[in-house]
N, CA and C atoms as a LAMMPS dump frame, in Angstrom:
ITEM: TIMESTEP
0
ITEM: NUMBER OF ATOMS
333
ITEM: BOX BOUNDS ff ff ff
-5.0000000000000000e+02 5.0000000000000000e+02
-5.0000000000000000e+02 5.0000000000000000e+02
-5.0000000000000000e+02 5.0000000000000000e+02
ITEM: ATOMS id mol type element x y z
1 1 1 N 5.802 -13.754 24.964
2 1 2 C 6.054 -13.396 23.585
3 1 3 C 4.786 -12.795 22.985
4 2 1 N 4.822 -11.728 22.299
5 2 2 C 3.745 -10.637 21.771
6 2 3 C 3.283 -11.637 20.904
7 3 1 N 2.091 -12.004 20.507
8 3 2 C 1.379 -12.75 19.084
9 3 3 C 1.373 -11.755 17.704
10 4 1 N 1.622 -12.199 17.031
11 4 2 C 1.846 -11.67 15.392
12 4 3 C 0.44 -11.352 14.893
13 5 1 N 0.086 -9.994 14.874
14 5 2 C -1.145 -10.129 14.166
15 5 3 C -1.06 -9.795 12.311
16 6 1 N -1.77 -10.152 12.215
17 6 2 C -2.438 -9.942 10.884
18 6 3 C -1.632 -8.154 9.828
19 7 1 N -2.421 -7.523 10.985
20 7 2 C -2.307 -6.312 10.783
21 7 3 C -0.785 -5.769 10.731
22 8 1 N 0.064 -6.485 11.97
23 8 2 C 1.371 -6.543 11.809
24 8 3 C 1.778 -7.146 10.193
25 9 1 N 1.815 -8.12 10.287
26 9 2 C 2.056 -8.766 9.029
27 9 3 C 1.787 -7.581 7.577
28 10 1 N 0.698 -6.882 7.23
29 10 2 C 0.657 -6.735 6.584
30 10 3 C 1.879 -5.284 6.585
31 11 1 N 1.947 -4.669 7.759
32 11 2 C 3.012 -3.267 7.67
33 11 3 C 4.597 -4.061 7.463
34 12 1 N 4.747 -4.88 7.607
35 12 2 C 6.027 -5.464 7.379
36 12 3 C 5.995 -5.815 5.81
37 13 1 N 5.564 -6.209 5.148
38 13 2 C 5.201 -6.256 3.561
39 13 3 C 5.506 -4.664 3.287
40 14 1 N 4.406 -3.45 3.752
41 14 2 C 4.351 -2.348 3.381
42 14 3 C 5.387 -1.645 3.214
43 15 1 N 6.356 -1.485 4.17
44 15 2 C 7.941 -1.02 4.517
45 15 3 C 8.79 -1.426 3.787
46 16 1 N 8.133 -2.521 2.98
47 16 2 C 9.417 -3.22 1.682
48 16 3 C 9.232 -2.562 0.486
49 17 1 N 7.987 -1.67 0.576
50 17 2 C 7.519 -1.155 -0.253
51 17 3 C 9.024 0.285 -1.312
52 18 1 N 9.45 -0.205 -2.422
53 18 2 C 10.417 0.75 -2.287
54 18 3 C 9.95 2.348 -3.032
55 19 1 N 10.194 3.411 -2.361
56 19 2 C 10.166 4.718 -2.912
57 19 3 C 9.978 5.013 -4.269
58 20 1 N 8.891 5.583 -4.943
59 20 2 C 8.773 5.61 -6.665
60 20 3 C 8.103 4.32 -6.707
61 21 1 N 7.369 3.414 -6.151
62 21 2 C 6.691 2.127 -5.966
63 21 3 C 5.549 2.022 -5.503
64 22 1 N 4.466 1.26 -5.625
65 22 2 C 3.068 1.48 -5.269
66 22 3 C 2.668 -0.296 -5.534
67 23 1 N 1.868 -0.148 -4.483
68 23 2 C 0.87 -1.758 -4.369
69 23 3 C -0.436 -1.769 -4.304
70 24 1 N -0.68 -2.908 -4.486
71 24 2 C -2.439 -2.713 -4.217
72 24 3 C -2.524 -3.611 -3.265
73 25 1 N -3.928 -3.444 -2.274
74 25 2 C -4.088 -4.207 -1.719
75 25 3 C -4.169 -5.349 -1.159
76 26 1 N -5.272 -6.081 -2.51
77 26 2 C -5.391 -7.441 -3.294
78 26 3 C -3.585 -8.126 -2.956
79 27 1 N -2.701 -7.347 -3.251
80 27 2 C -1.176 -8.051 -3.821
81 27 3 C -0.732 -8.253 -2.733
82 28 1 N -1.027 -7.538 -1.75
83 28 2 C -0.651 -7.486 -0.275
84 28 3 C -0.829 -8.799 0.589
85 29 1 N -1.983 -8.564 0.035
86 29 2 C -3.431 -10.048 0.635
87 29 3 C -2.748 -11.264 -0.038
88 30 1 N -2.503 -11.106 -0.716
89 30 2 C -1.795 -12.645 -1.987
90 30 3 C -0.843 -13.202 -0.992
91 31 1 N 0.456 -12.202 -1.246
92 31 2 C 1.455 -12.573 -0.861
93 31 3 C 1.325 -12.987 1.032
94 32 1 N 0.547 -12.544 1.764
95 32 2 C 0.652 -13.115 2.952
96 32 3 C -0.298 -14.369 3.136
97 33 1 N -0.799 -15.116 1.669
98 33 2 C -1.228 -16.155 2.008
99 33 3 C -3.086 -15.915 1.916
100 34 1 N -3.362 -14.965 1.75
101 34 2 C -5.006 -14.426 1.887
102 34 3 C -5.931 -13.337 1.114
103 35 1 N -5.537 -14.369 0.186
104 35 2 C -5.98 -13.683 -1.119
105 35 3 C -7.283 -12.746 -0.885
106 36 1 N -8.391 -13.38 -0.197
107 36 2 C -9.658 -12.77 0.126
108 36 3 C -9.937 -11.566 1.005
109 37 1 N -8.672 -11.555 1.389
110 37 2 C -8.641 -10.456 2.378
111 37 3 C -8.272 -8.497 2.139
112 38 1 N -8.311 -8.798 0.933
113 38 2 C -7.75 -7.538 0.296
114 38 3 C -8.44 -6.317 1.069
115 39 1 N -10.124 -6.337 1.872
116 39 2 C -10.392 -5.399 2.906
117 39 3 C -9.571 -5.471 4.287
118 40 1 N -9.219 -6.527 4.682
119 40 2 C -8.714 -6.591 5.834
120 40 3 C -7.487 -6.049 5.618
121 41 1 N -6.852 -5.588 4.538
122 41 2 C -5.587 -4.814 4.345
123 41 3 C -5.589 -3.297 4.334
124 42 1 N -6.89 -2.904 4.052
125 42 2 C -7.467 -1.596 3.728
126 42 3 C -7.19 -1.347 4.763
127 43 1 N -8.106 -2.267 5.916
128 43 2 C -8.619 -1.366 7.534
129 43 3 C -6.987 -1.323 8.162
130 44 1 N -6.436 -2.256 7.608
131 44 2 C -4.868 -2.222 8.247
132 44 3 C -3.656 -1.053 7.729
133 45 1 N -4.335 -0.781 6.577
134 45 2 C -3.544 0.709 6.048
135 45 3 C -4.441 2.104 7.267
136 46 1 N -5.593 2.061 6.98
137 46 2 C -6.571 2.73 7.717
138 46 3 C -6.026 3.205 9.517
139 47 1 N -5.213 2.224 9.939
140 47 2 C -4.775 2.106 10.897
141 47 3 C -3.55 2.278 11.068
142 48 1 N -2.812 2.39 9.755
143 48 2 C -1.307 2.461 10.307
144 48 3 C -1.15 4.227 9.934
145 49 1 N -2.197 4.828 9.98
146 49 2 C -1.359 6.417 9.692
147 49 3 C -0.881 6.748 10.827
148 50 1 N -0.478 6.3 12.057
149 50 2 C 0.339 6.848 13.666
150 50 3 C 1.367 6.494 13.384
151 51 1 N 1.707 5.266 12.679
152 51 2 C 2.58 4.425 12.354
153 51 3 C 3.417 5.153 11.209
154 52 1 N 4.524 6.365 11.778
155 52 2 C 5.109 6.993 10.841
156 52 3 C 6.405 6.486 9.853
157 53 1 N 6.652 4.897 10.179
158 53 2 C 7.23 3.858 9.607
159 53 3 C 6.62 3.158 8.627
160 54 1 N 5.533 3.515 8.226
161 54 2 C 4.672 2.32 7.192
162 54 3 C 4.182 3.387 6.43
163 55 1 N 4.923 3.082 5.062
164 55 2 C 4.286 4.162 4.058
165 55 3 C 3.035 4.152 3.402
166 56 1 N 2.051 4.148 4.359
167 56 2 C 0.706 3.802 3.35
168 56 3 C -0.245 3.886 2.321
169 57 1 N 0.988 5.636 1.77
170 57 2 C 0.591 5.935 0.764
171 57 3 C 0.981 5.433 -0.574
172 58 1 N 1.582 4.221 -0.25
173 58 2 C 2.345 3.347 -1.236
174 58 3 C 0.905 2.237 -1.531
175 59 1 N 0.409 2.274 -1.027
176 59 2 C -0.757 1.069 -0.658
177 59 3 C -2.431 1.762 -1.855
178 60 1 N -2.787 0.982 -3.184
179 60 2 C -3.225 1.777 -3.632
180 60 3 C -4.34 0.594 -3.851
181 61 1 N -5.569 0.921 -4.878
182 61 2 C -6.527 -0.145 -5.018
183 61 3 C -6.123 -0.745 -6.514
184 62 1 N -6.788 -2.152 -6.899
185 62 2 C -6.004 -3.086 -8.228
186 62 3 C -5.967 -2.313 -9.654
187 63 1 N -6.277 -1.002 -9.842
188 63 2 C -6.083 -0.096 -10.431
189 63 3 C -5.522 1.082 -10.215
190 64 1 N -4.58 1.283 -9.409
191 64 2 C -4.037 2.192 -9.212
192 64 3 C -4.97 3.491 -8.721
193 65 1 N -5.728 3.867 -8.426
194 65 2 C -6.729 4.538 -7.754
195 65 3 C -6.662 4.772 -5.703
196 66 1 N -6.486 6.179 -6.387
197 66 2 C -6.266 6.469 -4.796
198 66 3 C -7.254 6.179 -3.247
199 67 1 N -7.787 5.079 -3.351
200 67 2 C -9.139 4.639 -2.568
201 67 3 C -8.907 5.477 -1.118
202 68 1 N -7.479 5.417 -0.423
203 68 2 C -7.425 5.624 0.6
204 68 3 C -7.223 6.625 1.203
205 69 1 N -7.152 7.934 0.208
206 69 2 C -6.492 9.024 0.446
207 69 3 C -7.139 9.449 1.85
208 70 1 N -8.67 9.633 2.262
209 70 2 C -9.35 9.861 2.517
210 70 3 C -9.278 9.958 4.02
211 71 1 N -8.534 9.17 4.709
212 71 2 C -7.778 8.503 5.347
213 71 3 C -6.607 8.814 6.043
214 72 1 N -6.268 9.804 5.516
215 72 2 C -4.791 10.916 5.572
216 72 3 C -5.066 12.087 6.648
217 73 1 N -4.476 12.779 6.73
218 73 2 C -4.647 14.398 7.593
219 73 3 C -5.22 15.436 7.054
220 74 1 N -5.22 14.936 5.439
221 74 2 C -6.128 15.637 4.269
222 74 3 C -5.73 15.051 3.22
223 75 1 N -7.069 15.222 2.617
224 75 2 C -7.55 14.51 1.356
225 75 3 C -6.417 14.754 0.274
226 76 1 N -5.524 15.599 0.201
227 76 2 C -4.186 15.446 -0.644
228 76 3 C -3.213 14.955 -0.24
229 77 1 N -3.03 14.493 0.935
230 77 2 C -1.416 14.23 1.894
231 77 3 C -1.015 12.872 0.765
232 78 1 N -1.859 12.046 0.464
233 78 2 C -1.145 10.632 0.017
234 78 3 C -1.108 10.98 -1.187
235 79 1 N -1.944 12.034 -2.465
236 79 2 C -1.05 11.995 -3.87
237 79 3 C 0.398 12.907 -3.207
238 80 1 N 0.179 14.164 -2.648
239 80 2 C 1.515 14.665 -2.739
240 80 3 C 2.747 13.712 -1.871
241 81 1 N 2.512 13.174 -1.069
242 81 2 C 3.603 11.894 -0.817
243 81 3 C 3.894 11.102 -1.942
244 82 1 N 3.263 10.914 -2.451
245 82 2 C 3.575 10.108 -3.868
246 82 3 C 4.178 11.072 -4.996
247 83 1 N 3.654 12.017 -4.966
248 83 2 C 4.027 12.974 -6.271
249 83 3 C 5.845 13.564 -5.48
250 84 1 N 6.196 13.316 -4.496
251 84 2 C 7.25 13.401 -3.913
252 84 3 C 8.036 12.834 -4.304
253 85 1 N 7.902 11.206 -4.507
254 85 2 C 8.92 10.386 -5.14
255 85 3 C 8.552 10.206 -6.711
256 86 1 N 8.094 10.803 -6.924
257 86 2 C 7.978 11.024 -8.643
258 86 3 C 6.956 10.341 -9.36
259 87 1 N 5.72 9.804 -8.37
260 87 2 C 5.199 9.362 -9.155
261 87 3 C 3.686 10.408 -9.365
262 88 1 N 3.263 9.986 -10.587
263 88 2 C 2.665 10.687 -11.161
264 88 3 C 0.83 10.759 -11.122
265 89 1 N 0.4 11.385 -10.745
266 89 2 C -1.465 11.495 -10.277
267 89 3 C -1.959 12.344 -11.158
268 90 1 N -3.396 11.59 -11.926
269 90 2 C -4.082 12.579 -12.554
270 90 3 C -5.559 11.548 -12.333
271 91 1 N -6.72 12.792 -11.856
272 91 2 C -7.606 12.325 -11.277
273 91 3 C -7.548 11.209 -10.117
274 92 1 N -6.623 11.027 -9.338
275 92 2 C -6.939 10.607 -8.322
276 92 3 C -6.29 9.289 -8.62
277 93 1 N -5.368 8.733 -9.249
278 93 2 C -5.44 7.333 -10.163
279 93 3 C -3.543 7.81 -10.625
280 94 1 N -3.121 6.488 -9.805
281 94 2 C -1.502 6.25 -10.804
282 94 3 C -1.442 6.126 -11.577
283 95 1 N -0.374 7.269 -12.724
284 95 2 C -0.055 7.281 -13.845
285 95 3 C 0.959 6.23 -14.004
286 96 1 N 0.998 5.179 -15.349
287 96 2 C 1.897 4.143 -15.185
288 96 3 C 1.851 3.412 -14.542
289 97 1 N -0.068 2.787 -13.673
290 97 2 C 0.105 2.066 -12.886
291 97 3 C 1.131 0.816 -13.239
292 98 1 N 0.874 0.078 -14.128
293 98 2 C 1.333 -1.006 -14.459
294 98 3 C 2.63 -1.155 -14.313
295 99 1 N 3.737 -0.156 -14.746
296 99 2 C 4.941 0.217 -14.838
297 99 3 C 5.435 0.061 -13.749
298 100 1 N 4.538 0.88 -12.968
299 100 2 C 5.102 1.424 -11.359
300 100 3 C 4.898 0.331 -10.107
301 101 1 N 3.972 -0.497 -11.049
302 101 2 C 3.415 -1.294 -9.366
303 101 3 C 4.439 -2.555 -8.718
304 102 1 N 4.727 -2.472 -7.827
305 102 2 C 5.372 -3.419 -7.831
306 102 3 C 4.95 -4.585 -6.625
307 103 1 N 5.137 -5.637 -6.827
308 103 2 C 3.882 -7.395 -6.853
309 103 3 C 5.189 -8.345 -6.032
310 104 1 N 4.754 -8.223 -4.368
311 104 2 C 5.917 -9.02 -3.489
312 104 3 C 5.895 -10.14 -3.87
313 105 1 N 4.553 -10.794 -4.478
314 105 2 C 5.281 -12.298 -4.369
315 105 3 C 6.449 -12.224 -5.44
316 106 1 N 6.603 -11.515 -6.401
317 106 2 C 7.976 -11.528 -7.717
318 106 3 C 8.834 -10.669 -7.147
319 107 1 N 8.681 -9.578 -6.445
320 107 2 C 9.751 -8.976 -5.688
321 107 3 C 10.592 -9.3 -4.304
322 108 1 N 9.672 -10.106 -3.467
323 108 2 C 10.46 -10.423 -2.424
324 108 3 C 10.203 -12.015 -2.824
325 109 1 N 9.275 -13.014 -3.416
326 109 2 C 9.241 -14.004 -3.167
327 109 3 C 7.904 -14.49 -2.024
328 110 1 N 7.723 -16.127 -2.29
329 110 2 C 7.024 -16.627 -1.019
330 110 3 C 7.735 -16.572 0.307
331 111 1 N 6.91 -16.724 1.366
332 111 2 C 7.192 -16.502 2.4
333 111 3 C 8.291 -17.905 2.87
């Protein structure tokens, strides 16, 4: 039997992620129990761009700020994926973060 990593864990959160929706890291880290880990979610977005199942451009920093774009095939691929499902970028930073973000432990619940 394959062992569950971490990194797994966190793309299974990500994929729940729904379209017109955005998370932050930190929320990611919460809900799997590891609050402190909000980098270890980064390097795990960082890693899932092969992973054409895990939307990582849904994955943003606790202000809505595009930390990760950087990260992409080019430095615009993750606003215009986002500006795809309607959400809205000016300077680099979700418009409506607050509105838009949406927080698994109130959306899906504890584990």
């Amino acid at each position: 039997m394959k062992e569950y990593t971490f990194f797994e864990s966190v793309y299974d959160v990500v994929r729940l992620i729904p379209k017109g929706r955005v998370t932050s890291y930190g929320a990611i880290a919460r809900y799997l129990g590891s609050g402190l880990s909000s980098r270890m979610v980064g390097w795990a977005m960082n890693a899932a761009h092969n992973k054409p199942d895990v939307p990582a451009h849904r994955v943003v920093n606790r202000i809505g700020v595009l930390t990760g774009k950087h990260h992409f095939k080019n430095p615009f691929q993750m606003q215009e994926l986002l500006e795809s499902e309607g959400i809205k970028i000016e300077k680099d930073k979700v418009v409506n973060f607050e509105k838009l973000r949406w927080e698994p432990i109130v959306e899906v619940g504890l584990w």
